[in-house]
PyMOL CGO cylinders between C-alpha atoms (Angstrom):
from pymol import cmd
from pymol.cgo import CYLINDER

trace = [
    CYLINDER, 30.02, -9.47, -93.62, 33.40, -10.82, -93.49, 0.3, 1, 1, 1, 1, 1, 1,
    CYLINDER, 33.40, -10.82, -93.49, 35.02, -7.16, -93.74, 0.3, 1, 1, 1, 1, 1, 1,
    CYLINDER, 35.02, -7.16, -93.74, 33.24, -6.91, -90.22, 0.3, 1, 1, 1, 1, 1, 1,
    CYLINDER, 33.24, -6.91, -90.22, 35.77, -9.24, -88.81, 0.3, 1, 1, 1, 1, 1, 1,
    CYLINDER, 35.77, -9.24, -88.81, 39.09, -7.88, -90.20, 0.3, 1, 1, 1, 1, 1, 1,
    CYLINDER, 39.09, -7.88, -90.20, 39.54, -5.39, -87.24, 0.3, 1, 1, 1, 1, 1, 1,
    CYLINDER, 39.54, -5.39, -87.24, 39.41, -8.57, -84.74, 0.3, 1, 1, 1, 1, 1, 1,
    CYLINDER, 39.41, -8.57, -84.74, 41.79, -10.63, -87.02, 0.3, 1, 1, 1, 1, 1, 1,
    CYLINDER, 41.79, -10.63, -87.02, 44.12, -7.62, -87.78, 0.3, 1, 1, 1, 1, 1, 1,
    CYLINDER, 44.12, -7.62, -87.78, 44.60, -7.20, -83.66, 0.3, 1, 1, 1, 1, 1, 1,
    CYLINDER, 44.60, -7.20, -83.66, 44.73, -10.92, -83.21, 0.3, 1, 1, 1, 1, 1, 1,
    CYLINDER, 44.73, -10.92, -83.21, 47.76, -10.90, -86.08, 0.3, 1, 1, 1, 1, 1, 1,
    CYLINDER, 47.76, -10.90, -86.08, 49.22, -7.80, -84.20, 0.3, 1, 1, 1, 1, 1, 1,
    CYLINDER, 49.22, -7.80, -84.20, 49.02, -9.16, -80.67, 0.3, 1, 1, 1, 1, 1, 1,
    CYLINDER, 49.02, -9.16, -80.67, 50.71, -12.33, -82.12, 0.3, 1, 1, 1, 1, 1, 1,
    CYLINDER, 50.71, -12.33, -82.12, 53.84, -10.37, -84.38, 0.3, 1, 1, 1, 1, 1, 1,
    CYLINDER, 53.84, -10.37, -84.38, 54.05, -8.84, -80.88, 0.3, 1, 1, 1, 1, 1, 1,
    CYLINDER, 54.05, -8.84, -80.88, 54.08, -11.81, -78.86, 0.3, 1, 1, 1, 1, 1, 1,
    CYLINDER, 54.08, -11.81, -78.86, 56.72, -13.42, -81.18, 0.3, 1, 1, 1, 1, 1, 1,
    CYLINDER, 56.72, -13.42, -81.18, 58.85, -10.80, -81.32, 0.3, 1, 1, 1, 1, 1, 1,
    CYLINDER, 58.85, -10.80, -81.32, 59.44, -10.52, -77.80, 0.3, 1, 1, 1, 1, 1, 1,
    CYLINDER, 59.44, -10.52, -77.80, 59.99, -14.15, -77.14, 0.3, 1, 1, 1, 1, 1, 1,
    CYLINDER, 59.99, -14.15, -77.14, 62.41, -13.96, -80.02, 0.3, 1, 1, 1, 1, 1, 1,
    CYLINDER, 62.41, -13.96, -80.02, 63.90, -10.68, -78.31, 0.3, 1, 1, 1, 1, 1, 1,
    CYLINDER, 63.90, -10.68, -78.31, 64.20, -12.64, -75.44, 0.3, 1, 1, 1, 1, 1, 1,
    CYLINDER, 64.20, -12.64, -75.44, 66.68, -15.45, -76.94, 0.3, 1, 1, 1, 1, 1, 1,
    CYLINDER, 66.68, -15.45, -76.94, 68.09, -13.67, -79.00, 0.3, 1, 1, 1, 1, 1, 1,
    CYLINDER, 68.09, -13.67, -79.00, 69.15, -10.85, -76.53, 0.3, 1, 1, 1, 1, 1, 1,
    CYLINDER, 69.15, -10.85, -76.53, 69.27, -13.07, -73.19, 0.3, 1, 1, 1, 1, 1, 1,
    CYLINDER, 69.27, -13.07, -73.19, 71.98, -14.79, -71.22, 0.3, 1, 1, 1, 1, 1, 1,
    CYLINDER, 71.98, -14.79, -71.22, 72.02, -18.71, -71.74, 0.3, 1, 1, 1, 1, 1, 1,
    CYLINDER, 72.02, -18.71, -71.74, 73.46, -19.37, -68.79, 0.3, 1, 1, 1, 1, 1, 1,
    CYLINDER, 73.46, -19.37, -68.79, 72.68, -23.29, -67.26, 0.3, 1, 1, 1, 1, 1, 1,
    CYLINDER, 72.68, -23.29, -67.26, 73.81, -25.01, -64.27, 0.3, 1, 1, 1, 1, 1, 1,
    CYLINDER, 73.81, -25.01, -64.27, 73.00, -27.53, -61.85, 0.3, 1, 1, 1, 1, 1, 1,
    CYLINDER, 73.00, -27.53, -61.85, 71.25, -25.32, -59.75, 0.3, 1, 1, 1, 1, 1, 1,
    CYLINDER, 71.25, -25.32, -59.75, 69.15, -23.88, -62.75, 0.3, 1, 1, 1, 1, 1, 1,
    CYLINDER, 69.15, -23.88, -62.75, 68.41, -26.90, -64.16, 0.3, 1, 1, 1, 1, 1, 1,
    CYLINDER, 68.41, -26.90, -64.16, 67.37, -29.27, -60.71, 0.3, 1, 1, 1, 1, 1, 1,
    CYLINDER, 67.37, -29.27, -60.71, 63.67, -28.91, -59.51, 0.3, 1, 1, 1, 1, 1, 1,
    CYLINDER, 63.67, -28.91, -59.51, 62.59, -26.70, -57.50, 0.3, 1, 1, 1, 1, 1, 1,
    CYLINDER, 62.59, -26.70, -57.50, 60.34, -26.97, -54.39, 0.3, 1, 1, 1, 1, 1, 1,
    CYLINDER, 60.34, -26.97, -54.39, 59.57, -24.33, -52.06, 0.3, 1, 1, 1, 1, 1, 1,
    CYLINDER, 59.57, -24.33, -52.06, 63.99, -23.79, -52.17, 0.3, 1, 1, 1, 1, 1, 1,
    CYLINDER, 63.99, -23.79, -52.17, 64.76, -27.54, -50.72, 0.3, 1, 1, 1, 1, 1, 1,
    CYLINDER, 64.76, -27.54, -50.72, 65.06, -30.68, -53.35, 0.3, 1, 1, 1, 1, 1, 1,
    CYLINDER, 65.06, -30.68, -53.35, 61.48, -32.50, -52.86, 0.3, 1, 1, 1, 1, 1, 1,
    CYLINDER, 61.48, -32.50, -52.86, 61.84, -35.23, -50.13, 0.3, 1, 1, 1, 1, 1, 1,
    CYLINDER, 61.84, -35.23, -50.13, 58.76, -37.42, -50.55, 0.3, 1, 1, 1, 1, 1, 1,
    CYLINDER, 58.76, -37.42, -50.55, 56.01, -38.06, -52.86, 0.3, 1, 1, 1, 1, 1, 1,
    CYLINDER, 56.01, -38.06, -52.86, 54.01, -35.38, -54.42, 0.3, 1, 1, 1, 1, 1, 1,
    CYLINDER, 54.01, -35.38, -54.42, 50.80, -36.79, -53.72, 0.3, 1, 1, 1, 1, 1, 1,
    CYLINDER, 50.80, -36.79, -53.72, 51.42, -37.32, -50.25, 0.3, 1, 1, 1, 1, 1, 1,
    CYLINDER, 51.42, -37.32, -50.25, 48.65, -35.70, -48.11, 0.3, 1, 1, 1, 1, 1, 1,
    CYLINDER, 48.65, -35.70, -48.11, 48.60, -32.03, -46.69, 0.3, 1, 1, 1, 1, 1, 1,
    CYLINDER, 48.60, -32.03, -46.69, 46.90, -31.28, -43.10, 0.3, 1, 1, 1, 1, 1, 1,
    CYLINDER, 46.90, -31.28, -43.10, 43.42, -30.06, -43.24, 0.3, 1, 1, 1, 1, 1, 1,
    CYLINDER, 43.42, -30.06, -43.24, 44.67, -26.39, -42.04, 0.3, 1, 1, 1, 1, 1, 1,
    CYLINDER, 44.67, -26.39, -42.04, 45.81, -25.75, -45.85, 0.3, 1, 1, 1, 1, 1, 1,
    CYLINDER, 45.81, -25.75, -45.85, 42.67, -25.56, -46.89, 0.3, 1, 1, 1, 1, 1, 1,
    CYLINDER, 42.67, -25.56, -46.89, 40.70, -24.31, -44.33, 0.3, 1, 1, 1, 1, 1, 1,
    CYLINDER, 40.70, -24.31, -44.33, 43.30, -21.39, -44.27, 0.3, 1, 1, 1, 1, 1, 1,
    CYLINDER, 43.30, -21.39, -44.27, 42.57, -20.99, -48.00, 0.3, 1, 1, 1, 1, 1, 1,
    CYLINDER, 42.57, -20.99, -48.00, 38.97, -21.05, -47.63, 0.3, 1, 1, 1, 1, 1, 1,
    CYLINDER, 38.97, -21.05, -47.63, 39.23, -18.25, -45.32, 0.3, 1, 1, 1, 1, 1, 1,
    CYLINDER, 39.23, -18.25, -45.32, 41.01, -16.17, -47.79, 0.3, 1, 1, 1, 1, 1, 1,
    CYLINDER, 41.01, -16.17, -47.79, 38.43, -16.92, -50.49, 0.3, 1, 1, 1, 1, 1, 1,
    CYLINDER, 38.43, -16.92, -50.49, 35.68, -16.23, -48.24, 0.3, 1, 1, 1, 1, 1, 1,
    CYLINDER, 35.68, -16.23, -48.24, 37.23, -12.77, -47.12, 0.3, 1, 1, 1, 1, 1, 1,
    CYLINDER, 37.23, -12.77, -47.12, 38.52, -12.05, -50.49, 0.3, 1, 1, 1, 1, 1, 1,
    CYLINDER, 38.52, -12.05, -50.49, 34.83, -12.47, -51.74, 0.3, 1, 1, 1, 1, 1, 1,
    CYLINDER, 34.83, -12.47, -51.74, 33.68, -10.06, -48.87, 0.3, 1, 1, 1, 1, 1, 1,
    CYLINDER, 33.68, -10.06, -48.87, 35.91, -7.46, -49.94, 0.3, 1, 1, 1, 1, 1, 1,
    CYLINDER, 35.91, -7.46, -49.94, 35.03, -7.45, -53.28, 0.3, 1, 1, 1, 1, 1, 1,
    CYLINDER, 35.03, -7.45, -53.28, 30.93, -7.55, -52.24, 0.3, 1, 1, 1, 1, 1, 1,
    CYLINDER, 30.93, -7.55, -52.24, 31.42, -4.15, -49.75, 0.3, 1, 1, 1, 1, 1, 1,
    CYLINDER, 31.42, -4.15, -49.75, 33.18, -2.16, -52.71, 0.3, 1, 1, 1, 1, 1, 1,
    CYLINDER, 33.18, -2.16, -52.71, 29.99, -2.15, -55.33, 0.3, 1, 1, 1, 1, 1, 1,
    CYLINDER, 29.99, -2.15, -55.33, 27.56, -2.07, -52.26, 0.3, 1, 1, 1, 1, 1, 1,
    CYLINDER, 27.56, -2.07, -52.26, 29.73, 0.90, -50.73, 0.3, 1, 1, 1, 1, 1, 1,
    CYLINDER, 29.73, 0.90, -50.73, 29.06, 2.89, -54.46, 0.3, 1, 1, 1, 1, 1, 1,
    CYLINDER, 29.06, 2.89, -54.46, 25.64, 2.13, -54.66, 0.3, 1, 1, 1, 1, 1, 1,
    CYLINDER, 25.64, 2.13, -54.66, 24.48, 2.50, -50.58, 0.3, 1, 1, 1, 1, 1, 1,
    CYLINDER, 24.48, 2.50, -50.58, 22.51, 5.50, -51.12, 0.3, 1, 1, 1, 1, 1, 1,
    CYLINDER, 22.51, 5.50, -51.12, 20.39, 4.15, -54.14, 0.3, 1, 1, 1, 1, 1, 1,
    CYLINDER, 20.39, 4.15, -54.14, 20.05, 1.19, -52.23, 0.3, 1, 1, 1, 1, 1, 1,
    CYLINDER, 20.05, 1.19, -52.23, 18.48, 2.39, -48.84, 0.3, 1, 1, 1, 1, 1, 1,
    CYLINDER, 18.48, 2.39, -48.84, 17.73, 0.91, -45.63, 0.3, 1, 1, 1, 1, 1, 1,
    CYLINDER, 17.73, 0.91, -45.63, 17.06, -2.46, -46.84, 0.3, 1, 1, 1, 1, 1, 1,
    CYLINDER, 17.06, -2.46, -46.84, 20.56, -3.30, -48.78, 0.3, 1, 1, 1, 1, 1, 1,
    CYLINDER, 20.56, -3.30, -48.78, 22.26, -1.32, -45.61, 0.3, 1, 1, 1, 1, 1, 1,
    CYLINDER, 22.26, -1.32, -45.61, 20.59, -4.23, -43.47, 0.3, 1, 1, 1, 1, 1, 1,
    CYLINDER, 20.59, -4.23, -43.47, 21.29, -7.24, -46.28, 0.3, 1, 1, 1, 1, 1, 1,
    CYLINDER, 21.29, -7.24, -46.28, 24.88, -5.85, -45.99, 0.3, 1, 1, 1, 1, 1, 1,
    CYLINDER, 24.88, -5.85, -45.99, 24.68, -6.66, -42.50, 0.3, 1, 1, 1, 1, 1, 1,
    CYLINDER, 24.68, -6.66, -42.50, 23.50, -9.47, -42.27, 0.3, 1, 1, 1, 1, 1, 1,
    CYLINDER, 23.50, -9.47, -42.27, 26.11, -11.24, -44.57, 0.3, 1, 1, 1, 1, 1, 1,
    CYLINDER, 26.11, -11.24, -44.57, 28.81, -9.54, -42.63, 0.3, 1, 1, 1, 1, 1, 1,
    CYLINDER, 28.81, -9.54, -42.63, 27.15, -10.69, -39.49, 0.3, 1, 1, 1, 1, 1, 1,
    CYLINDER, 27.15, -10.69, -39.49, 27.00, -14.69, -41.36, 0.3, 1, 1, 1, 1, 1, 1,
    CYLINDER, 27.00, -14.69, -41.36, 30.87, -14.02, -42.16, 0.3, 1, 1, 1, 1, 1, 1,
    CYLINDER, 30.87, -14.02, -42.16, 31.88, -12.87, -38.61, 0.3, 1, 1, 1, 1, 1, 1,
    CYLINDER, 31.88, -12.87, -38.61, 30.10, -15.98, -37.33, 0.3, 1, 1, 1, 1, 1, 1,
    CYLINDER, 30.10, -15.98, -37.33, 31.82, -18.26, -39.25, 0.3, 1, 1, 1, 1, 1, 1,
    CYLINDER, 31.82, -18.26, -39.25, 35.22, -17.06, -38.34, 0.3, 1, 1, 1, 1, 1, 1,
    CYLINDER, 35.22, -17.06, -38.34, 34.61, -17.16, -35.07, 0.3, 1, 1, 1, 1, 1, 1,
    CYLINDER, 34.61, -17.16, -35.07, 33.78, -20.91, -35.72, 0.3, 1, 1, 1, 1, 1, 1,
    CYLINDER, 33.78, -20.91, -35.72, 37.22, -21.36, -37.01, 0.3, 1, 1, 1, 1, 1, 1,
    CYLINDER, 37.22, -21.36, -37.01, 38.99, -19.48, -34.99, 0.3, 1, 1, 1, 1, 1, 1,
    CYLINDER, 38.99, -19.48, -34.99, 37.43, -21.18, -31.29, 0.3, 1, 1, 1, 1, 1, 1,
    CYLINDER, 37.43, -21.18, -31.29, 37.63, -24.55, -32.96, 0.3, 1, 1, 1, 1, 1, 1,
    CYLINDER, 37.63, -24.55, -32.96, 41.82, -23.61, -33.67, 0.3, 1, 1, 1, 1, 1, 1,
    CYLINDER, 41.82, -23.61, -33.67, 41.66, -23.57, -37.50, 0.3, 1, 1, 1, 1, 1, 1,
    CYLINDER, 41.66, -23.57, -37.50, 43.68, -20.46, -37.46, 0.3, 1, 1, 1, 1, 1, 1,
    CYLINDER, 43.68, -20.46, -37.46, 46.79, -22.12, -34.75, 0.3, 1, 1, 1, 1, 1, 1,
    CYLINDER, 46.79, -22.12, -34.75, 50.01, -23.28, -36.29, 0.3, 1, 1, 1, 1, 1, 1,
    CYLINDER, 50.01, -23.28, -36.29, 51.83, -25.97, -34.68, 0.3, 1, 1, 1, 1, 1, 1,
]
cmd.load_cgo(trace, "trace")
């Protein structure tokens, strides 16, 4: 039974010689190079200013959920667009119906200025 797992635990060992050899490659081989620039943190290219819990408009993450919700669309119309013709009528219409529940709700956003930048 155990001569079932020595495949996994040989690529396992492999993948880690590999990983350790390239990180090794790496300082070995690699310029060691620091400075004050290098070394100070590093926020969006200006030195941080204020706390980092400090609180971020609500537009942040509306504009993020917009992104997931679109991003999730995408990936739903791909599989649908392969399978359409097995599907019929009735997953052409389900289709549009969730597009038509998406389009609604970014017309919300937009008419209620989620998407304006000040």
């Amino acid at each position: 039974m155990l001569a079932n797992y020595l495949p996994i635990l040989l690529f396992i060992m492999v993948g880690l010689g590999v990983g350790a050899i390239a990180i090794s490659a790496g300082k070995i081989l690699g310029p060691d190079k620091p400075n004050e620039a290098k070394l100070s943190p590093y926020e969006c290219g200006f030195e941080a200013f204020e706390d980092s819990r400090m609180k971020f408009d609500v537009r942040y993450y509306l504009v993020a959920i917009l992104f997931i919700i679109f991003d999730l669309e995408i990936a739903f119309l791909f599989p649908w667009a392969v399978v359409l013709d097995e599907i019929g009528i009735f997953g052409f219409w389900a289709m549009m119906l969730f597009l038509t529940i998406l389009v609604v709700g970014f017309i919300y956003e937009w008419k209620k200025g989620a998407l304006e930048w000040e």
